[in-house]
C-alpha positions, 0 to 999 in steps of 0.5 A: 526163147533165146534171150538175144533173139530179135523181137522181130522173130515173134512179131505173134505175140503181139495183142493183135494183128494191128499190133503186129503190123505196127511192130513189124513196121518199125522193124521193117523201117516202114516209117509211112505205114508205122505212121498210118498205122496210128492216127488220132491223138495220143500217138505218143501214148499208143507207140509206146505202150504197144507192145507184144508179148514180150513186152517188146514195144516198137522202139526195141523192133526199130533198134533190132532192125537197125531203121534209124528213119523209124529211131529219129522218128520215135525217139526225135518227134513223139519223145519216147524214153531211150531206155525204156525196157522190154520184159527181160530188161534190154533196152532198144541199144542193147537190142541194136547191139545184139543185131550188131547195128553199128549205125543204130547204136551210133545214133542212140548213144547220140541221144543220151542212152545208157550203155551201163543198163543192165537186163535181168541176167545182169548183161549189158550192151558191151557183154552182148556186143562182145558175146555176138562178136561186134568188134566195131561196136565195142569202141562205141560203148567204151567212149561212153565210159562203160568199164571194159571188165565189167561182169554179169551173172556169167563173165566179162565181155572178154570172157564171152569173146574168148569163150565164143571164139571172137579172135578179132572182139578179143583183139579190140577188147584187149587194145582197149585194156582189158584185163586178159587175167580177170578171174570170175567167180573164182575160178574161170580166166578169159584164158580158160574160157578159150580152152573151154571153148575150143577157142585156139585163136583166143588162146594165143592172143590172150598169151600173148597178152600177158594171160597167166597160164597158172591162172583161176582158181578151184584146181581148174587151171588153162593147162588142165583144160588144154589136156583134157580138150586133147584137140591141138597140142600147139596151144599146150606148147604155147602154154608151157612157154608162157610159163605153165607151171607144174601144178601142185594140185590135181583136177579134183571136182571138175566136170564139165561134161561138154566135150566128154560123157561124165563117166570120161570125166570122171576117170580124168578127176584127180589126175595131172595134166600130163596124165590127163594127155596120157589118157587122150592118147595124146602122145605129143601133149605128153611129150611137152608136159612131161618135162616140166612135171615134178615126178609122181612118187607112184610111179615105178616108171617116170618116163614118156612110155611109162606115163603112157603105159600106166594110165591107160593100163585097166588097173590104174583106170578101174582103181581111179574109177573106184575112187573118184565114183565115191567122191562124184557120188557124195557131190551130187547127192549133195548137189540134189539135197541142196537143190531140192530145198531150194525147192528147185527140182528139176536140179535136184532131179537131175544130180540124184539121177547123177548119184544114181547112175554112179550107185543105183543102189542107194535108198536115199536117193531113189527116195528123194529122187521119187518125192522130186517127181512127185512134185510135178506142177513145181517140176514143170515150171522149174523144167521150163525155166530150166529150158530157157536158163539151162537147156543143156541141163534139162536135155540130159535131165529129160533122158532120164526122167519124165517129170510129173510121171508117177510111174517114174516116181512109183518105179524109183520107190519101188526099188528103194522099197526092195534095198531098204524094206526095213525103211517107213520113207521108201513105202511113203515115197511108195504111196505118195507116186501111187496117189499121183497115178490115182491108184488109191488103193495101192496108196493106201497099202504103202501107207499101211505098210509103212504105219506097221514099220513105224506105228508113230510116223505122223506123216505116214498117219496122215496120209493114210488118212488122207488117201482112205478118204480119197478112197471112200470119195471115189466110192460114193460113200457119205462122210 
């Protein structure tokens, strides 16, 4: 479930049906029914401790809502906390704030609510306000001595805005001095944010208010992803005005995969932006960029047509392919190596299924990939986390791989046994996916097979071991 979605919207997982008609009163703005809906005494203990399943009380439904009846009421007369948290930590005026309910969040900032809360991603109601584009609540927020430039986990407000293609958020994000050059993480500025986003509007906005086009770091400059996109060549040209410069780098380890497959990204890695034009068929963007580009020394032709010519020629791409498949390669087996000792295997799943796909022959990575799919209770929870955090990672992960499925495991072993025979790690990964398909005895031979290779292996002595008894249990017979 999507973080910023209404409590509202899941009203079912309340404990039980009473609880839920409480809940969806106070969304709903029925103060009479909420009212009868509670009786007795200890009111106040009951409306602030119901709650559903996502620990969403009526106080967070009333804000969502935007019911300042039911507000007043909770708030005014049984006392409840203004801040109190719901289970992923946002308060009900970031809940008013993500609905957009400007008068909502009029009221609780009246009765002393603290916009700088955090929730678990570190947002807080100014990064939601700017994320929804609630151009009208920023200035709210602002008065209250929130800083404009604060970051989360993910960027500032700005950056959201841009990213989301909120021209008219940016606008009032921009009057009220926000800084249009702020790098995050160094590498992304609001300015790439908007080129990443598709967001032109944004873009042109940002220049104008002073957005350095040369900005960021990590070689991922606005001009770059302006050339990579190749859907407009007005903000390019805007860009170059602006004072775009020619970079000294080139576009070295930078895959996004949003608008392109990562095979088309691959082929842009290391290249300038006018190449990068050049590649997209972008004749205009070459047009505009190649006069404020210093001329590469391997080119034999510096001009329009020969840029053109070169980049698209089969010879340049297979050569450039050949080169950069190496470097993503070591990248994302490193990426899954890392991952995996993080003990986050739907990661490392899904970069050695990235390095596989680039060198399918690889016995290292078909070995860890198979012990990735082994682990698949861990796999399961990390996938689901995935689903929640990253469901653009997990998608692609799933296209490639069934987690928890041995015979996906056995299959990637299987294939590390056949280029590496000589490997005892390629028949332990072998046993290890046979044993989670419950075929004993097919475990029992990979171990042995792997003992005959390495007859000092631990590791492979201790489960054949393992999975000999497994087998004489299976059999009945008495240890």
């Amino acid at each position: 479930m999507d973080p910023r979605r209404s409590p509202h919207q899941n009203p079912s997982s309340a404990s039980d049906s009473s609880s839920t008609q409480l809940l969806s009163a106070a969304y709903d703005g029925k103060l009479e029914q909420l009212k009868n809906e509670v009786t007795g005494d200890g009111i106040s203990t009951i409306l602030g401790n119901t709650k559903d399943g996502n620990v969403r009380r009526a106080i967070h439904h009333a804000a969502s809502g935007g019911k300042l009846d039911v507000l007043k009421y909770l708030i005014e007369e049984i006392k409840l906390d203004v801040d109190v948290k719901d289970g992923r930590g946002e308060t009900p005026l970031s809940w008013a704030a993500i609905e957009g309910r400007l008068a909502a969040v009029e009221y609780i900032l009246q009765m002393g609510a603290n916009p700088e809360i955090r929730n678990e991603r570190n947002m807080n109601s100014l990064h939601h306000a700017a994320m929804q584009g609630h151009k009208d609540i920023i200035p709210l927020l602002l008065s209250k001595g929130i800083n404009v430039d604060d970051t989360d986990d993910f960027g500032s407000a700005l950056q959201y805005a841009a990213g989301g293609d909120k021209h008219d958020t940016v606008k009032v994000l921009l009057d009220h001095g926000a800084n249009p050059n702020l790098v995050f993480h160094e590498t992304f500025t609001p300015l790439q944010a908007s080129v990443e986003g598709l967001s032109w509007r944004c873009a042109e906005q940002l220049l104008k208010a002073g957005a350095d086009p040369n900005g960021g770091l990590d070689g991922v400059k606005a001009l770059l992803l302006a050339a990579e996109v190749g859907e407009t060549t007005e903000i390019i040209e805007e860009m170059v005005e602006s004072g775009a410069a020619d970079p000294k780098f080139k576009n070295l380890n930078f895959l996004t995969g949003q608008h392109k497959s990562s095979s088309y990204w691959l082929k842009l890695c290391g290249l300038k932006p006018v190449e990068i034009a050049a590649a997209n068929g972008n004749r205009r963007g070459v047009e505009i960029l190649f006069p404020v580009t210093s001329p590469i020394p391997s080119y034999t032709d510096w001009s329009i047509n020969g840029i053109m010519k070169r980049v698209n020629s089969e010879k340049f791409q297979k050569k450039l392919m050949t080169s950069k498949a190496k470097q993503h390669f070591l990248e994302a087996k490193s990426r899954g190596t890392s991952a995996f000792e993080r003990k986050e295997y739907w990661l490392a799943v899904y970069w050695y299924t990235e390095a596989f796909n680039i060198k399918s022959g690889d016995a290292a990575v078909l070995s860890n990939r198979s012990l990735c799919l082994n682990k698949g209770d861990l796999a399961f929870e990390d996938a689901s986390q995935c689903m929640l955090e990253r469901p653009d990672l997990l998608l692609k992960m799933l296209v490639n791989v069934c987690l928890n499925k041995g015979d996906l495991a056995f299959e990637d072993a299987s294939q590390c046994m056949l280029e590496r025979p000589d490997w005892p790690k390629a028949f332990y990964r072998a046993g290890e996916a046979l044993k989670l398909l419950n075929r004993l005895d097919g475990a029992a031979d990979a171990f042995f097979n792997g003992l005959k290779l390495d007859p000092k292996n631990k590791e492979l002595e201790d489960a054949f071991r393992e999975v000999t008894l497994d087998r004489l249990k299976a059999m009945n017979v008495p240890l």
